[in-house]
C-alpha positions in Angstrom: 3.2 -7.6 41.1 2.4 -6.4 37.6 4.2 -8.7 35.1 5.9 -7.3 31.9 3.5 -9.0 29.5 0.4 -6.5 31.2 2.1 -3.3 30.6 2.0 -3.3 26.8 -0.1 0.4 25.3 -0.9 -1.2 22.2 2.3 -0.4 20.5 2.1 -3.4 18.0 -0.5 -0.8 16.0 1.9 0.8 14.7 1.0 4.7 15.7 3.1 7.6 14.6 3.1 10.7 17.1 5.0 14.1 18.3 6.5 15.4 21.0 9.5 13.1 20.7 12.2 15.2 20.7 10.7 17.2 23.9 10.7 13.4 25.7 13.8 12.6 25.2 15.7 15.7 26.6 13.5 15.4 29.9 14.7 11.6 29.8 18.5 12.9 29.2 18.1 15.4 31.9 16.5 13.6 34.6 19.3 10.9 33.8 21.8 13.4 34.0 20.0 14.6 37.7 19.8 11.3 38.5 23.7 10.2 38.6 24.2 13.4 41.1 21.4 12.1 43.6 22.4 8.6 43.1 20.0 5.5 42.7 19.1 2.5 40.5 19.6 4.3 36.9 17.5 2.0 35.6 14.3 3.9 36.9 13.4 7.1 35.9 10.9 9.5 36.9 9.6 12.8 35.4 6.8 15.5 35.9 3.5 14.9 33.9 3.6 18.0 31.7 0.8 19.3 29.1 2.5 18.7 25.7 1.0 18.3 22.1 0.0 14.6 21.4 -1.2 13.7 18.2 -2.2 9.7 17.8 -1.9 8.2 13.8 -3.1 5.2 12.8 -0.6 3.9 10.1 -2.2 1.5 7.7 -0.7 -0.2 4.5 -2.3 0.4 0.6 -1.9 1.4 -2.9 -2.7 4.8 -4.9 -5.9 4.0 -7.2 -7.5 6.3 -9.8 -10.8 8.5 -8.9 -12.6 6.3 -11.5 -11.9 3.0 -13.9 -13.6 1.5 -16.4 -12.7 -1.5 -18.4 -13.6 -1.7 -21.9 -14.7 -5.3 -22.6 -15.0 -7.4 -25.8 -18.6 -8.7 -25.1 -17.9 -11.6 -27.8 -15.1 -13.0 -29.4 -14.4 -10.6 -32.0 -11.8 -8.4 -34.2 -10.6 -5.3 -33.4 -12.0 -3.4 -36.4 -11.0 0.5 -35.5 -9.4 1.7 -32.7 -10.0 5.8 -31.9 -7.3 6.6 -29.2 -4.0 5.9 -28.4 -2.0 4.7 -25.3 -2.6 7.8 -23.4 -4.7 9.8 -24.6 -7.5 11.6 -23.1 -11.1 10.6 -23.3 -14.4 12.5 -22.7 -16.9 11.0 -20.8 -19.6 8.6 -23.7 -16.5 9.5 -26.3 -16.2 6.4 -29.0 -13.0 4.3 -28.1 -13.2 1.2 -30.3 -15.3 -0.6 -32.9 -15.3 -4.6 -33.2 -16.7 -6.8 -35.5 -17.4 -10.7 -34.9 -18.7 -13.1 -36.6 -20.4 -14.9 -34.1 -23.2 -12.2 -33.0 -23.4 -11.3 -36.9 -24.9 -14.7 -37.4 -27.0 -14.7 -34.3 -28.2 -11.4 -36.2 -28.9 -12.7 -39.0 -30.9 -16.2 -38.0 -32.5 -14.1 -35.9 -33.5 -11.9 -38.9 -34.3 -15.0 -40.7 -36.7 -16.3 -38.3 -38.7 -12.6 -38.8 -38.9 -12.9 -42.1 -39.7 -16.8 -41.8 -42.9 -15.6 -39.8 -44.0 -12.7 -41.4 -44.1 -14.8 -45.1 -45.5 -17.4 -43.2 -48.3 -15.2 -41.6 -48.8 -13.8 -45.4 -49.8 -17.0 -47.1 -50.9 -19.2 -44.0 -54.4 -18.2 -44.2 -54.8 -19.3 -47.5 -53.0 -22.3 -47.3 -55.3 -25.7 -46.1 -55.3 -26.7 -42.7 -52.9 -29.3 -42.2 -50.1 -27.3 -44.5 -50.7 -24.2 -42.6 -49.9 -26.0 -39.5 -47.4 -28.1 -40.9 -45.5 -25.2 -42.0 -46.1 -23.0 -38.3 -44.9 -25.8 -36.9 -41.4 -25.5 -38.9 -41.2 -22.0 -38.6 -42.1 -22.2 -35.0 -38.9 -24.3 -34.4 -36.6 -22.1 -36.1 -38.1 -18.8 -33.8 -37.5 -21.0 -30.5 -34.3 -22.1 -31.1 -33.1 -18.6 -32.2 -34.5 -16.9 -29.7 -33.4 -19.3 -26.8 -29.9 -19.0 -28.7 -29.7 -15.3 -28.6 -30.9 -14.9 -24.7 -28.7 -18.1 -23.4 -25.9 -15.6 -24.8 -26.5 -12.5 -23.4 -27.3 -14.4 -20.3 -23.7 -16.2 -20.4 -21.9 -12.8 -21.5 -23.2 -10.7 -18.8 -20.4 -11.0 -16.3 -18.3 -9.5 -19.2 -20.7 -6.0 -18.8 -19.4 -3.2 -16.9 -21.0 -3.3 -13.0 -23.0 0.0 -13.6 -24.6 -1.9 -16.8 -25.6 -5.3 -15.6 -28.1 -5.1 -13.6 -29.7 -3.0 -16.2 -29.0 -5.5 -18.8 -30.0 -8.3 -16.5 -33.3 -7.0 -15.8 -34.4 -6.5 -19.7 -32.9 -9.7 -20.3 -35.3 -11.5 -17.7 -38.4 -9.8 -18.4 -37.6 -10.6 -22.7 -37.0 -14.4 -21.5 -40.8 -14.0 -20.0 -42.4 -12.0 -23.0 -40.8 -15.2 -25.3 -42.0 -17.8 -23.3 -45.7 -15.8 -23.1 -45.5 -15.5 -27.2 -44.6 -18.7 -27.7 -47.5 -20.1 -25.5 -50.0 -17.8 -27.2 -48.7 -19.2 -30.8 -49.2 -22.9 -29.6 -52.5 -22.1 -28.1 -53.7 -20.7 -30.8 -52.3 -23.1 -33.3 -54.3 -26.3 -31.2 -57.6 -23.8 -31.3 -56.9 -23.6 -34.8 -56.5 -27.7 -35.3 -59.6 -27.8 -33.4 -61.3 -25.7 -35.7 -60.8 -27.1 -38.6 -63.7 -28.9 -38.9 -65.6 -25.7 -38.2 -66.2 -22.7 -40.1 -63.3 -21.2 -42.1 -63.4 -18.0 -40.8 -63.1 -19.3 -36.6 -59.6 -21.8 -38.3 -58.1 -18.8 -40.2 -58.4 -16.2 -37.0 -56.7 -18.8 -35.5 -54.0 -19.3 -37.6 -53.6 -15.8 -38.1 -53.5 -15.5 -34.3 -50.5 -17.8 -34.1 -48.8 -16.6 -36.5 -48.9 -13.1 -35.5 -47.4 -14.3 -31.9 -44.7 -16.4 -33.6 -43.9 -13.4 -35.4 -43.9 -10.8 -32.6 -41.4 -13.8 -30.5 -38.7 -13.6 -33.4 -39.0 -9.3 -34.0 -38.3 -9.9 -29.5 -35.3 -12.2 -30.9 -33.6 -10.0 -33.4 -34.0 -6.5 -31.3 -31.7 -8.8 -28.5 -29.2 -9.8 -31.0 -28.9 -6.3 -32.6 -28.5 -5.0 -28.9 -25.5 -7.8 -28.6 -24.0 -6.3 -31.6 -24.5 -2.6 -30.9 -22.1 -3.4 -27.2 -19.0 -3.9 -30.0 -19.2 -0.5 -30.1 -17.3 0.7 -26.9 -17.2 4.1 -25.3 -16.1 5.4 -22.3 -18.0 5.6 -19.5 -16.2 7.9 -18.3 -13.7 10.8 -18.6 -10.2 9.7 -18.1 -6.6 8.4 -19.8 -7.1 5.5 -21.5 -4.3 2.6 -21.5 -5.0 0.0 -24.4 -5.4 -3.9 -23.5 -2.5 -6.2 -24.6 -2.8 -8.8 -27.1 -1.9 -12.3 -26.9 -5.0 -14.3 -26.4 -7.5 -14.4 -23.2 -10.9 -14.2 -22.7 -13.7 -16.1 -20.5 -15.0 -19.6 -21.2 -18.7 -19.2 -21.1 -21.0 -22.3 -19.8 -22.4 -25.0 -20.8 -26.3 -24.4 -20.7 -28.5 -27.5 -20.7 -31.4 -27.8 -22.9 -30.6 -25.5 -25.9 -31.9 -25.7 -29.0 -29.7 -27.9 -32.1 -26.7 -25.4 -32.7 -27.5 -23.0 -30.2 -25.2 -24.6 -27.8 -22.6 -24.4 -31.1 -23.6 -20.6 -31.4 -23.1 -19.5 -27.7 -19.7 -21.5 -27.7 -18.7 -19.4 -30.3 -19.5 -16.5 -28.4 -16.9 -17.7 -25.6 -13.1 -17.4 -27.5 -10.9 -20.0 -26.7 -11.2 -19.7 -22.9 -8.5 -18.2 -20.0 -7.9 -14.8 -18.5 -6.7 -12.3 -20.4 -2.7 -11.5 -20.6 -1.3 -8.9 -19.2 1.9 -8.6 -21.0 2.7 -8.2 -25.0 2.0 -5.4 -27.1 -0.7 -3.4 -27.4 -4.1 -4.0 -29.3 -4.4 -2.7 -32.9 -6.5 -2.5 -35.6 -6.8 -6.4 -36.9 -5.7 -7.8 -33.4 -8.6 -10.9 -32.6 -9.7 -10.1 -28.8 -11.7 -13.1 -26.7 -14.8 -12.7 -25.0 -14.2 -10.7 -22.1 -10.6 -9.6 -22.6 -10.2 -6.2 -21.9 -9.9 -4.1 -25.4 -9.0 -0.4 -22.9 -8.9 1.1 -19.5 -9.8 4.5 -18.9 -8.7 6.0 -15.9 -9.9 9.1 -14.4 -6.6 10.5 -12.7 -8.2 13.7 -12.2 -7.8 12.9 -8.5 -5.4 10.0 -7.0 -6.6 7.5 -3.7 -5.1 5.8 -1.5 -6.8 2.7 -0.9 -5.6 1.7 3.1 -6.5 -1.1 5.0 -6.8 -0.4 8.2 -6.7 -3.5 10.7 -10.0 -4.0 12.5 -8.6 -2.6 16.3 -8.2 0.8 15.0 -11.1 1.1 12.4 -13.6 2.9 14.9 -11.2 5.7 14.9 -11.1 6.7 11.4 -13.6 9.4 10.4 -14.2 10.8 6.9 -12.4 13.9 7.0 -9.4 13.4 8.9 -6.4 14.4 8.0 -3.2 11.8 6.7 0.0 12.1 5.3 1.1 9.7 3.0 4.7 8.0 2.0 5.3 5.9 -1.2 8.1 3.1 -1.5 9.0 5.1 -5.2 9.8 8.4 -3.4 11.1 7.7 0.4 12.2 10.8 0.7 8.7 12.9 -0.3 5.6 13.1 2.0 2.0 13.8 0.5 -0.6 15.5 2.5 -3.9 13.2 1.9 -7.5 13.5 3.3 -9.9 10.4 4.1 -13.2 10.0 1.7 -14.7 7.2 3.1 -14.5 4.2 5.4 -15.9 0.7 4.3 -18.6 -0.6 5.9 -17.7 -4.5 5.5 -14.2 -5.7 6.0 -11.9 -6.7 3.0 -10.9 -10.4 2.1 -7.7 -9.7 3.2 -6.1 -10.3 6.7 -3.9 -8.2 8.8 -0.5 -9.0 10.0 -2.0 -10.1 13.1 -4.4 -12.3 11.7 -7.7 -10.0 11.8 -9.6 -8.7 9.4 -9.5 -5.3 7.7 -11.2 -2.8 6.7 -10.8 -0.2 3.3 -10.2 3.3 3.8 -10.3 5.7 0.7 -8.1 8.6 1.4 -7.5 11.6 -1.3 -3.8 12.5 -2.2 -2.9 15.6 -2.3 0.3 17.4 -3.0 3.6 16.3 -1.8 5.4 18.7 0.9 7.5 21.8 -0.1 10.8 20.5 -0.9 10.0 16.9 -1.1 12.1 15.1 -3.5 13.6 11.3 -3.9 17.1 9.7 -4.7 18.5 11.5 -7.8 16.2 14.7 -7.7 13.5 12.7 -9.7 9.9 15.1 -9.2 7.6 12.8 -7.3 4.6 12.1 -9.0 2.5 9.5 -8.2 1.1 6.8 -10.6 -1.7 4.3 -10.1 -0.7 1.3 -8.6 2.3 2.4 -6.6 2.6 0.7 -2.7 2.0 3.2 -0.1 1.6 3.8 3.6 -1.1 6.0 5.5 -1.0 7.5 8.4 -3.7 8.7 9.8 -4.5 11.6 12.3 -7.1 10.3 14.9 -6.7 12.3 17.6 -4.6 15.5 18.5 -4.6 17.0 21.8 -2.9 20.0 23.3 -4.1 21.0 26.4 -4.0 17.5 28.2 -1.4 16.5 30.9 1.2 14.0 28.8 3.4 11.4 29.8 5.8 9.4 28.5 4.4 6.3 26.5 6.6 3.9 28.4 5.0 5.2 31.8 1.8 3.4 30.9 1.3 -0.1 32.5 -1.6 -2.9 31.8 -4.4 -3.5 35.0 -7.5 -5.2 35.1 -10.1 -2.6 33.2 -7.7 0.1 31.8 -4.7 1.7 31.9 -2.3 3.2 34.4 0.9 5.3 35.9 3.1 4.3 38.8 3.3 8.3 40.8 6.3 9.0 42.9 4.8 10.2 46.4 6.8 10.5 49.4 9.4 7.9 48.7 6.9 5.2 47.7 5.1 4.0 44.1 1.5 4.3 43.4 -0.3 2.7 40.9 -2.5 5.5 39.7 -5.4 4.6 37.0 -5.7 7.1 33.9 -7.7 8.0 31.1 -5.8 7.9 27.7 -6.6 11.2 25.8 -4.2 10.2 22.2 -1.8 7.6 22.1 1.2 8.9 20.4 4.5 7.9 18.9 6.1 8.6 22.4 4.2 10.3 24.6 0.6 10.0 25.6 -2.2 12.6 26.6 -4.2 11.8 29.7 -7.4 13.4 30.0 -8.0 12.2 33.9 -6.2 10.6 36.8 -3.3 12.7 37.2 -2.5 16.4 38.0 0.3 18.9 36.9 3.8 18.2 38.4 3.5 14.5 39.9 6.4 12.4 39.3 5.3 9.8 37.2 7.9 6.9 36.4 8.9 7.0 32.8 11.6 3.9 32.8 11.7 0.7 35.0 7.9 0.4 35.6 7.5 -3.2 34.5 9.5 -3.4 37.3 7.5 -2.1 40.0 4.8 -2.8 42.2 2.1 -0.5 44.1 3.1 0.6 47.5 7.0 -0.1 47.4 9.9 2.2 47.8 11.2 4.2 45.0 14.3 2.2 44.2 15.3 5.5 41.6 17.0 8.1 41.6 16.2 11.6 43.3 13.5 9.4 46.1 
């Protein structure tokens, strides 16, 4: 005996298929067929048929933009000029906004200082006496390390404020200046104990020396200043991209950047000030303008490139294997019930989201391009539909679409160990028949094997039913 819980053909996934409207008059008719022969009406049996089946995986998401880049304030700044407005359209490297802050100008210019600190000092050192010269290396030395520890601890701390496609870039110069600083400032040491050491010796070894020391010292803080102009140069922002831009709000924001152990005296001050007062960003209140104050890592603009629309559909991790790039979708939106969009799928994720599925598994992204809505497509009120970024949608998804296969109702299928199967009507008695499933669809199902043309297959009761009995329906 086949219990009810066995017979289930995966209909919790949520398919969408054809033929419906053909299933149900051979359901009507064989009912109406049946109440002349007589029998239990609640069997039904009907002739496997070739019919067009076309399985859709149906998968929740949202429309996205082609492209998005967010504009970021890489300090805590002042929004100085702003190029574009609310909408407007943006070329791809085109100049969006300027900002100043006050912050990176003074890493700028103690980093400046300590240049000209060293190159004075690498004017006159050589002339000065020993234990001056070193005296005043020493003090200059200080100044140079803690400026150049100041300006890399805030890049270093400001880079998860860079785009994605810039900070690895970023990164990299940033660890291989951290390493030339480190190398300078362990040549300038060396060479200022060589020149200790020699000053007991002949002039002309101590000066080399000290000219050697200073010349690293000095090369450490030119390494400082070219970071801290680079800091300021990112308050200039430009699209990445081509696209509408959408200005950020004001109203405070930002990220809180780290503590950092071991800084320099008021580098710790100076890197703070890089961080604003701390918090996310708001989302709501007006937007940005010229004078508006912006924390580090709020978001100054968008640009989106809406020169095509996604759909970006998770797809629960049961029906992932058959999604394909390429396949065919059509697309409904909760803003326009009534419209339909034909849509095309770009790409399947490799790794799952972080999200879960209704039923508790994981899913996985599927990018799908929208395309038009259908002729005549419309919603309540006559409104055009036109699709925005961010609107909820629902995918589904053409797997599999067959048209030559045998078909039979989906409600014929029943659960057995290893597959799937029919109960066939056959002189009088029921026999469980396995199958091959071709396409699952809405209502009926394609089977590739395991049945031929014209057998009776039981479309209604066959939870009900066990192999070998009589056929308790009608027309037996």
């Amino acid at each position: 005996m086949l219990a009810g819980s066995m017979w289930a053909r995966k209909g919790w996934r949520m398919r969408h298929g054809s033929a419906g409207a053909a299933a149900a008059l051979g359901v009507v008719l064989l009912l109406v067929g049946g109440c002349d022969r007589g029998g239990d009406e609640r069997f039904a049996a009907e002739p496997a048929r070739t019919a067009e089946v076309v399985e859709r995986v149906s998968a929740p998401g949202t429309v996205q933009a082609a492209g998005q880049a967010e504009l970021k304030a890489p300090a805590a700044a002042r929004v100085e000029r702003l190029v574009v407005k609310d909408g407007e359209e943006v070329g791809s490297g085109e100049l969006v906004a300027e900002l100043s802050s006050e912050q990176v100008d003074d890493q700028v210019r103690q980093a400046q200082a300590a240049v000209d600190a060293a190159s004075s000092l690498g004017g006159v050192a050589p002339s000065l006496p020993t234990g001056a010269a070193l005296s005043a290396f020493q003090q200059v030395q200080s100044q140079v390390t803690a400026t150049s520890a100041a300006v890399i601890a805030a890049l270093r701390a400001a880079l998860p404020l860079v785009p994605r496609a810039q900070r690895a870039r970023l990164q990299r110069r940033i660890d291989r200046a951290q390493v030339r600083v480190a190398e300078l400032q362990r040549q300038a040491d060396q060479a200022a104990s060589q020149a200790a050491a020699a000053a007991d010796a002949q002039a002309a070894a101590m000066q080399q020396s000290i000219q050697a020391a200073t010349a690293a010292q000095r090369s450490q803080a030119e390494l400082a200043l070219e970071l801290a102009r680079d800091q300021q140069e990112r308050l200039t922002l430009r699209s990445p991209l081509a696209g509408t831009v959408q200005l950020g709000r004001s109203g405070g924001g930002g990220t809180t950047l780290p503590q950092i152990e071991g800084l320099p005296e008021g580098a710790s001050e100076a890197l703070q000030g890089l961080g604003g007062s701390g918090g996310q960003a708001a989302a709501t209140g007006p937007p940005l303008r010229v004078g508006s104050e912006v924390a580090a890592g709020q978001t100054v603009a968008t640009v989106f490139d809406v020169s095509d629309l996604l759909v970006a559909a998770e797809v629960d991790e049961t029906d992932i294997a058959l999604v394909k790039p390429g396949q065919r979708a059509q697309v409904e939106l909760d803003a326009f019930p009534q419209a339909t969009f034909a849509a095309k799928v770009r790409r399947v994720a490799v790794a799952p989201t972080s999200s879960k599925s209704a039923a508790g598994g994981v899913t996985y992204q599927v990018d799908l391009v929208l395309g038009e809505a259908k002729a005549g497509a419309g919603s309540a009120g006559g409104v055009e539909p036109v699709p925005r970024v961010g609107m909820t949608a629902t995918a589904a998804i053409e797997v599999r679409r067959t048209t030559d296969d045998l078909s039979v109702p989906g409600s014929a299928l029943v659960g057995r160990a290893g597959g799937q199967a029919v109960f066939v009507v056959e002189n009088g008695k029921v026999r469980l028949r396995p199958v091959r499933v071709a396409a699952d669809g809405e209502d009926r199902v394609a089977v590739a094997s395991g049945l031929r043309e014209g057998e009776r297959v039981v479309s209604r009761g066959a939870e009900r039913l066990r192999d070998g009995q009589d056929w308790p329906g009608p027309g037996g």
